[in-house]
C-alpha positions in Angstrom: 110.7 108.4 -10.3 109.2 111.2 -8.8 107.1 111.6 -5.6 104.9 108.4 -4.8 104.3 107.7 -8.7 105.7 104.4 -9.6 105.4 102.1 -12.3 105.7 98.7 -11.8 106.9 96.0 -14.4 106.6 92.5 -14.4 108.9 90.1 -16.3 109.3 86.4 -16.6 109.2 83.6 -19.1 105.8 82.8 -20.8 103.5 81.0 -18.7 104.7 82.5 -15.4 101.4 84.1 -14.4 102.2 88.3 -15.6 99.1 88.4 -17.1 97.3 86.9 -13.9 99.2 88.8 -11.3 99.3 92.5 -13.1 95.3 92.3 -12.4 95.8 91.6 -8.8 98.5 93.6 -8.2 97.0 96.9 -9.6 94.3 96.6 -8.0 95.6 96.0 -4.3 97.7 98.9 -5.2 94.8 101.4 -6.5 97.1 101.8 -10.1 95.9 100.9 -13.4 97.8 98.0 -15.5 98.4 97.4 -18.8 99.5 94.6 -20.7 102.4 95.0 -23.9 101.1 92.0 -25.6 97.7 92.9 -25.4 98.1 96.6 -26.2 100.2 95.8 -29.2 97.2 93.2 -30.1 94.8 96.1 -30.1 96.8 98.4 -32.0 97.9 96.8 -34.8 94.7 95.0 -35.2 96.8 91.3 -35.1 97.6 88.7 -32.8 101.0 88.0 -31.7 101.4 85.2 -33.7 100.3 86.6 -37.2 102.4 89.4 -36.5 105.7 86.8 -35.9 104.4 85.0 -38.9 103.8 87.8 -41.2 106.5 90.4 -39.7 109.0 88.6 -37.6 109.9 88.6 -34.4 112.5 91.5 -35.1 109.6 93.6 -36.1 107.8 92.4 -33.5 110.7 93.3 -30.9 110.7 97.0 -32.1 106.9 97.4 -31.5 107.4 95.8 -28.3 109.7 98.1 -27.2 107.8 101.3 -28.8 105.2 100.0 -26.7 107.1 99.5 -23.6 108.5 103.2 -23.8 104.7 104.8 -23.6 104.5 103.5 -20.4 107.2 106.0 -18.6 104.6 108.8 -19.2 102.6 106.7 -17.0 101.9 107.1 -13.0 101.2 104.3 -10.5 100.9 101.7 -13.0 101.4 97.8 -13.3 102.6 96.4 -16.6 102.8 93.1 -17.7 105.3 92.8 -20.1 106.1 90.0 -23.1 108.3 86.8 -22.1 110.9 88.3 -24.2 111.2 91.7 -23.8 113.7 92.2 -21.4 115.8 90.6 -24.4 115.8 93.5 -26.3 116.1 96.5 -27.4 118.0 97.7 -24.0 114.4 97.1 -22.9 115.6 95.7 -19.0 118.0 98.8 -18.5 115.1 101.0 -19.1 112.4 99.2 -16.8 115.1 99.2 -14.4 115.6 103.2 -14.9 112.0 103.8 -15.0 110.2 101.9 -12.3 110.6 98.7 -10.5 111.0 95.2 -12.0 109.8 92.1 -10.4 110.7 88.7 -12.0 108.2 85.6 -11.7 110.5 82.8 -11.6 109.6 79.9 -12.8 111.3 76.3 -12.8 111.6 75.1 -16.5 109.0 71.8 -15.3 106.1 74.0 -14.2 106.5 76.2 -17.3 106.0 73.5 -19.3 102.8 72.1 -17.5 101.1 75.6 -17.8 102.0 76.2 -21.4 102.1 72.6 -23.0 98.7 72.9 -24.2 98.6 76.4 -24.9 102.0 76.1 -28.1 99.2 77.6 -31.0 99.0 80.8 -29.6 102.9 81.0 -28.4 105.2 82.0 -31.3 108.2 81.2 -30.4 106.8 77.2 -29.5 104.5 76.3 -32.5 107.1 74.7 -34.3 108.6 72.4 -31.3 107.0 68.7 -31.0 105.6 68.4 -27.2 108.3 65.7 -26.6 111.3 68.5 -27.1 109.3 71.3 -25.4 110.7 70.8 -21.7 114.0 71.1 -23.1 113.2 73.9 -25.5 111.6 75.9 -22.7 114.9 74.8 -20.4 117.6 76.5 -23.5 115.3 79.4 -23.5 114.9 80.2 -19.7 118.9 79.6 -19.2 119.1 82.2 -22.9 116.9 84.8 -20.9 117.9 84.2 -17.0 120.9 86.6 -17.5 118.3 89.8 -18.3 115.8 88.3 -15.8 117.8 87.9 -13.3 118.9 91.7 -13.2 115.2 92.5 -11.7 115.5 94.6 -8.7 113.0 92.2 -7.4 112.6 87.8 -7.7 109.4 86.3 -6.4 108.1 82.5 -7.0 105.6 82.8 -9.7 104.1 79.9 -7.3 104.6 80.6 -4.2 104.5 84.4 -3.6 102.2 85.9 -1.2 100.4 89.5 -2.9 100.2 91.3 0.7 103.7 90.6 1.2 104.4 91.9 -2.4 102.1 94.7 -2.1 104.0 96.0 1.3 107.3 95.2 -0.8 106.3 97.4 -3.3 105.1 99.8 -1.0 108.4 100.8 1.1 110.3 100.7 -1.9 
């Protein structure tokens, strides 16, 4: 990256607070944020789940990473990026290559009691009964943990402390 610019991406399972957290973080940084999801909401005029229902997720996937590639003309900005997308597309290697990537980790439990009520509007859940979810959410996180876990940064998406982040961030 060059000179002070940076471009900051945040990744973790569904429910681990990105969407919360890119606000906050921006703005004790002085960047701007953006939001994949949201952004592809906007442009293609759909929610995420219509466009799963009515594209697929591969189609989604390739937006999603279309998406995610307009942010390296970007300067000192947060992004909040999809539950999935450092899945695919060689998505994590290029976060990793353009910016730094902090992972929210979550335990599979408190997923579940943030996103339990919440299966409607989550793809990739609508179809799982409540009683399998914790273990659905469980195969998922241990299916994604290996691109997580290649995040140049891991913070508890509980427990972490924005001043300390924000300094992290900072010296990096």
């Amino acid at each position: 990256m060059a000179g002070n610019s940076k471009r900051i991406y945040l990744i973790g399972f569904m429910g681990s607070g990105k969407t919360s957290l890119v606000k906050k973080l921006a703005n004790k940084l002085g960047y701007e944020w953006r939001d994949i999801d949201a952004d592809i909401e906007s442009a293609t005029e759909m929610d995420i789940p219509t466009i799963f229902s009515e594209h697929g997720e591969d189609y989604f996937r390739k937006l999603e990473a279309q998406f995610l590639r307009t942010t390296g003309l970007e300067e000192n900005m947060v992004v909040s990026c999809g539950g999935g997308t450092p899945c695919f597309e060689g998505n994590m290697l290029w976060m990793n290559e353009n910016g730094i990537t902090i992972y929210l980790e979550m335990t599979p439990k408190a997923i579940y009691s943030r996103i339990k009520d919440q299966r409607e509007t989550r793809p990739l859940l609508q179809k799982i009964p409540e009683d399998k979810l914790l273990d659905h959410i469980t195969e998922m996180l241990e299916q994604r943990l290996p691109f997580y876990e290649q995040s140049q940064l891991t913070i508890s998406g509980l427990t972490y402390k924005l001043p300390e982040l924000v300094e992290t961030i900072k010296s990096r």
